[in-house]
N, C-alpha and C positions, 0 to 999 in steps of 0.2 A: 504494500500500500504506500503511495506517497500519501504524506499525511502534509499539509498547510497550515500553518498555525499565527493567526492575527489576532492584534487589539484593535478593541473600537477607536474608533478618532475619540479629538480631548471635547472634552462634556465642561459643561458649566463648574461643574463642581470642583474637576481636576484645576481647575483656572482659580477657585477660591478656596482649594486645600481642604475640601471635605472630605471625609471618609463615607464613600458612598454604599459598603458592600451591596447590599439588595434594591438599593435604589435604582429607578428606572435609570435615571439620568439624563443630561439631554445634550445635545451634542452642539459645539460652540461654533460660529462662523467658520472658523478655522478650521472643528472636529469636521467639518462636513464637507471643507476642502481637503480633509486628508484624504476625508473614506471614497472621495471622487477619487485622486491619487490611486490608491492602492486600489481599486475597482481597477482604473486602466494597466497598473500591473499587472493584473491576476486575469484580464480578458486574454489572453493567448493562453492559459493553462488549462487541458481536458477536463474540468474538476466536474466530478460526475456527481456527489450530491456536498450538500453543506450545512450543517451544523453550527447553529449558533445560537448563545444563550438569549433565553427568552427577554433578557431587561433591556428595554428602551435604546440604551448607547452602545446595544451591538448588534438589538436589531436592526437598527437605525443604520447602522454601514452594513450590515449583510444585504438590506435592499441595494443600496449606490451596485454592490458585487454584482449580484443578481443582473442590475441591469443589464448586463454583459453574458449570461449565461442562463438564456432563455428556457424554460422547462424544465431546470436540471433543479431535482427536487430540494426543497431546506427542509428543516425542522429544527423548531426555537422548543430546544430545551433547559429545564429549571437545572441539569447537571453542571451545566458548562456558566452556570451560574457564579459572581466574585463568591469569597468566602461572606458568611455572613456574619455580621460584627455585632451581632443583638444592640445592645444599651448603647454603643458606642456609634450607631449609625446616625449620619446627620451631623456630627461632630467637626466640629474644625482639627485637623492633625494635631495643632497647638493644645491642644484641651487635653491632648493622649499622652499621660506619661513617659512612657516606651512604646513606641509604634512595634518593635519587635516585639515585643511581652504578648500585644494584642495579636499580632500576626499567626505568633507560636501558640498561642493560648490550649492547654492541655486539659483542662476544668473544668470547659463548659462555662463557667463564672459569666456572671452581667447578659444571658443569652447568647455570646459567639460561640458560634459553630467548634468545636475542639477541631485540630490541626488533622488528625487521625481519619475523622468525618470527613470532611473536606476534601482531603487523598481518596479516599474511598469511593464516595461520587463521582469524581470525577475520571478515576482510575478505572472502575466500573462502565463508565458511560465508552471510555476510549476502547476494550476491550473487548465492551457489545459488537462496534462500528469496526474495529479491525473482522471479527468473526464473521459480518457482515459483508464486508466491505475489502478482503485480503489483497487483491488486484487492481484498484479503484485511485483513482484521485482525491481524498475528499479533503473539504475544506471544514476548518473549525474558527470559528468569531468568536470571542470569548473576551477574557480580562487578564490583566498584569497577574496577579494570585495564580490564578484558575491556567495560564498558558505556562507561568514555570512550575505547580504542582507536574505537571503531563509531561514538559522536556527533563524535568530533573525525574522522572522517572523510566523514562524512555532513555536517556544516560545511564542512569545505574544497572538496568534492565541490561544493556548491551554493552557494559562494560568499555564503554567508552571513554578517555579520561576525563577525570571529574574536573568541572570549569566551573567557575562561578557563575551566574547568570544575572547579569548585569540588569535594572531596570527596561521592562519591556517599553518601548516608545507608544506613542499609540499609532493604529498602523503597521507596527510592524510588524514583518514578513519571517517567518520559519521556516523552515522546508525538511520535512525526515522521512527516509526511504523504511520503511518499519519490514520487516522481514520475519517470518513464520520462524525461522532460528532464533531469534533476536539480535543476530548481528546486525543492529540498525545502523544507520549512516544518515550523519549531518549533513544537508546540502548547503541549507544559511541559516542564519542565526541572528536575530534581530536589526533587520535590515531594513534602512529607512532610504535608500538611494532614492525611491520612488515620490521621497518631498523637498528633495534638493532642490 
C-alpha cells in the first residue's frame, strides 16, 4: 500500500494558540490556501480512496483534494480524529502547564483521552484500511497528534531508524510504501515544497 499522510491547513485556532483536540475548527484564509496547494500536489497521485477525520479542519481540505479526484470514495472518520484533551479543550497553550504532560497524559485525569487510547484508535483504524486496502493508494487527512501517532508507529513497526519527528506543518505531505512484511519505506517526510 502506498499510504499518504497530511495535515489540515492552519485553522483559526492554530493562528491564536488554542488547543483544539475535538474541535471542528475552521480553516484560516491562508488554511484554505494551503489545502488549494496540497490539492494540486496530490492531483497526479492514483489515490484510490481517502480517509479523513471527520472535524471540520480536515474535512474542510479533504474537499479542496477531492476536487481533483472525482469519484474516488472518502470516509470522515471519528478514528483519525486529534487526541482529545477533555477539560483542556478550548484553552489557550499558555493556560497549559506542560503541553507534554497533557500530550503524554496516562490517567485519563480532567477527561483527555490516555496516550495508550489514542495509539489504539488510530492504530486500529490504519490496520483495518491496510487489510482492506494492501495494493491501493490511499490517502489519510488527519492532524499533527493523530499523523505522528501512525509514522512513529509504522517506524518502529519496520525497524526503520528511529528519527525524531519534527512538528507536522499543516499540509504537509508523507509518503510510506507499507509492505505485508513490514519492511516499510519512507518516501517523504513532512514536506511542505508545495507552499513555497
Amino acid at each position: 500500500m502506498k499510504l499518504i499522510i497530511t495535515r489540515h491547513g492552519e485553522t483559526e485556532e492554530n493562528k491564536s494558540e488554542i488547543l483544539q483536540g475535538h474541535l471542528p475548527g475552521k480553516l484560516t484564509k491562508l488554511g484554505i490556501e494551503q489545502a488549494k496547494k496540497l490539492a494540486l500536489r496530490l492531483k497526479d497521485e492514483d489515490i484510490e480512496v481517502i480517509y479523513s477525520s471527520d472535524l471540520a479542519r480536515a474535512a474542510d481540505t479533504t474537499k479542496e483534494i477531492s476536487r481533483y479526484h472525482k469519484g474516488v470514495p472518502i470516509h470522515y472518520v471519528k478514528e483519525l480524529r486529534e487526541k482529545d484533551l477533555g477539560n483542556f479543550t478550548g484553552k489557550k497553550w499558555s493556560d497549559v502547564n506542560s503541553f507534554d504532560d497533557l500530550i503524554n497524559n496516562d490517567d485519563g485525569s480532567n477527561g483527555v483521552e490516555t496516550r495508550k487510547k489514542f495509539e489504539l484508535r488510530v492504530r486500529n483504524l490504519f490496520d483495518s484500511v491496510f487489510k482492506k486496502y494492501p495494493k491501493s493508494t490511499v490517502l489519510f487527512v488527519a492532524h499533527e497528534g493523530t499523523n505522528k501517532v501512525l509514522m512513529r508507529s509504522i517506524i518502529k513497526e519496520s525497524n526503520l531508524p528511529n528519527r525524531k519527528l519534527e512538528v507536522q506543518h499543516n499540509t504537509a505531505v508523507n509518503i510510506f510504501e507499507i509492505n505485508e512484511d513490514k519492511n516499510h519505506k519512507i518516501h517523504v517526510i513532512n514536506c511542505k515544497k508545495h507552499l513555497d
